[in-house]
Phi, psi and omega in degrees: 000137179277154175256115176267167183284147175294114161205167182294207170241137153222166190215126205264114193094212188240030173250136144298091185267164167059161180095212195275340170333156155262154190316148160245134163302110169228137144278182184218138150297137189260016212249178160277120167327321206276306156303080197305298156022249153321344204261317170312303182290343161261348155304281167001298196268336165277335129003302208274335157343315195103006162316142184252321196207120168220150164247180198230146160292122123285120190244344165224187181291321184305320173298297170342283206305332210260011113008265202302331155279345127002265199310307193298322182271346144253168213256335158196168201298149189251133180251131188249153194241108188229124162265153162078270177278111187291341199285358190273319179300319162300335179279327185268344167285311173273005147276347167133002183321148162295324175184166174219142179247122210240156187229100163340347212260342189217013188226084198242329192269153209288328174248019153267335185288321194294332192280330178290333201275341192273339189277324210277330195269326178319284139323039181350071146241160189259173184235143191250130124345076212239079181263146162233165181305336194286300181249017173287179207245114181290150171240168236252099166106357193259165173269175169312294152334320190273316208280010159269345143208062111004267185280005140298299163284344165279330175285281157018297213263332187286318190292327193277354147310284236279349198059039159269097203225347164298070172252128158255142187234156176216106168231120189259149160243110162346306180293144152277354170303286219276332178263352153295355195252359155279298066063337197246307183282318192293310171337314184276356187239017182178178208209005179255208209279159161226144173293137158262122118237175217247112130323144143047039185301313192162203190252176183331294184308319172276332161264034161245350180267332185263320171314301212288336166288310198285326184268291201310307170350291196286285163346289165278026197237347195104331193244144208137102198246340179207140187248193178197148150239095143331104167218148163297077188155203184307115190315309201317320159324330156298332171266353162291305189310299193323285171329254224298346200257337186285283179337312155265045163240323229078046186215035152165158168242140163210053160135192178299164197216112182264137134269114185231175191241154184317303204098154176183201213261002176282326191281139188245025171208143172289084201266011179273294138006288173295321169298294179327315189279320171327271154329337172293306183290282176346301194265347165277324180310301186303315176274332160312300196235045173063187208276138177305171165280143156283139172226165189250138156203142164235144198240110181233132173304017200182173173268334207305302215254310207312325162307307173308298185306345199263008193276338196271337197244194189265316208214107192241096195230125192231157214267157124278224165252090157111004175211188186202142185278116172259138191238155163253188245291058171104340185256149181294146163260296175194165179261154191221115186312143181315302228285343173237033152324308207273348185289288224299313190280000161291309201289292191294002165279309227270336191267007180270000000 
């Protein structure tokens, strides 16, 4: 069982982080803010996703105002992501942000951050501490990991002057070596929620492989209060990875779960084929009539395992030649000729 780390709880919207909270799942719109529209219909669709929290870039006043028509058009809390001009951070707090997210690494002098921390506790919203690698302030002799955070515990200490504590923090790294070990330390200095992520992970493939390390690290260490999966491409995929990456530590379910086995010189049915399609159906069922229940099911090629994985799962069928043993929660049921694996095993999800 994992032990998570102790922090305190805040809360964005009506999403709880840290305390006792479950991970919550975040995107970014990948559209122009200024374009409320465009902006709304990929919220819309990250929503539908499973998104909990998303943010929008504000890069002008214009983008800020537009906040407000934003907000006003969705379903869960809105984040403005703001660098450099702090005065953008005061405009998107009073179009209605949900949070604001501020960066050490371009936000520096001292009495702009007290004026975004004096607008966000007037409005009880919290501010998330958000450093990356791209942009911190290198310190004389430091690695990337210390000096974010460095320049964490130097903002951290200014909010905490100020009796400002609705804080969350972030420090991303390309690496994944340096941002777990950013993330590790900081983790040891301090009690509130932390954001996870990958900076400037990739294109899909590569960044679902440096998040599930990198998060899985962490994750399974306790630490860890809300994630982003960062990929070059459709936001939606970040909340497809984010799941499946929550799921296989245990820390969320979100819909059946196939387990299958490599395949190998014992299987007599084209068990790749079947898994693919298994799954092809699963998730069109899941985006027509919303998400299945979770359930585990395993599809295995063979006697050697197949009998065992099914004493663990809900719904289990393991092949032969040209047929298969189908079991529910561990017991054989009837046996079922190949060519209706995928009806059959369809039929037992919708009755669990």
């Amino acid at each position: 069982m994992i032990r998570r780390r102790k922090t305190c709880q805040i809360r964005v919207g009506n999403v709880k982080i840290g305390g006792d909270a479950s991970i919550s799942i975040q995107s970014m719109a990948k559209t122009d803010t200024r374009d409320v529209i465009k902006t709304v219909a990929q919220i819309k669709e990250l929503e539908n996703a499973g998104c909990q929290i998303v943010r929008v870039a504000v890069k002008d006043i214009d983008a800020a105002k537009a906040i407000a028509g934003i907000k006003s058009r969705i379903d869960i809390p809105l984040v403005a992501d703001i660098h450099f001009d702090y005065r953008l951070a005061l405009i998107a707090i009073q179009s209605g942000a949900d949070k604001i997210r501020i960066n050490p690494g371009n936000m520096t002098k001292k009495q702009e951050i007290e004026a975004v921390v004096q607008a966000a506790k007037s409005q009880h919203i919290p501010i998330r501490i958000g450093l990356n690698s791209g942009s911190v302030i290198k310190h004389h002799g430091k690695s990337v990991s210390d000096a974010m955070v460095v320049s964490a515990l130097h903002y951290i200490r200014l909010f905490e002057k100020l009796r400002f504590n609705d804080i969350i923090i972030s420090l991303k790294a390309s690496s994944v070596p340096e941002t777990v070990e950013a993330y590790r330390r900081i983790a040891k200095k301090c009690n509130y929620p932390l954001h996870l992520g990958i900076t400037a992970a990739g294109l899909p493939e590569d960044g679902k492989i440096k998040s599930a390390v990198a998060f899985g690290a962490l994750l399974l260490e306790g630490i860890g209060d809300t994630v982003r999966v960062s990929l070059t491409g459709d936001p939606i995929s970040e909340i497809e990875a984010a799941k499946k990456i929550l799921g296989a530590i245990g820390l969320g379910s979100f819909g059946p779960e196939i387990i299958s086995c490599p395949t190998c010189g014992r299987c007599q049915v084209d068990l790749v084929k079947i898994t693919e399609e298994l799954k092809a159906k699963i998730n069109a069922i899941s985006k027509t009539h919303k998400a299945l229940r979770p359930l585990k099911i395993a599809v295995m090629g063979c006697e050697v395992n197949g009998p065992g994985e099914a004493k663990d799962v809900d719904i289990a069928l393991a092949a032969g030649k040209h047929s298969g043993m189908l079991f529910r929660k561990g017991k054989p049921i009837k046996k079922v000729a190949e060519k209706d694996f995928i009806k059959v095993l369809l039929e037992e999800i919708k009755k669990i």
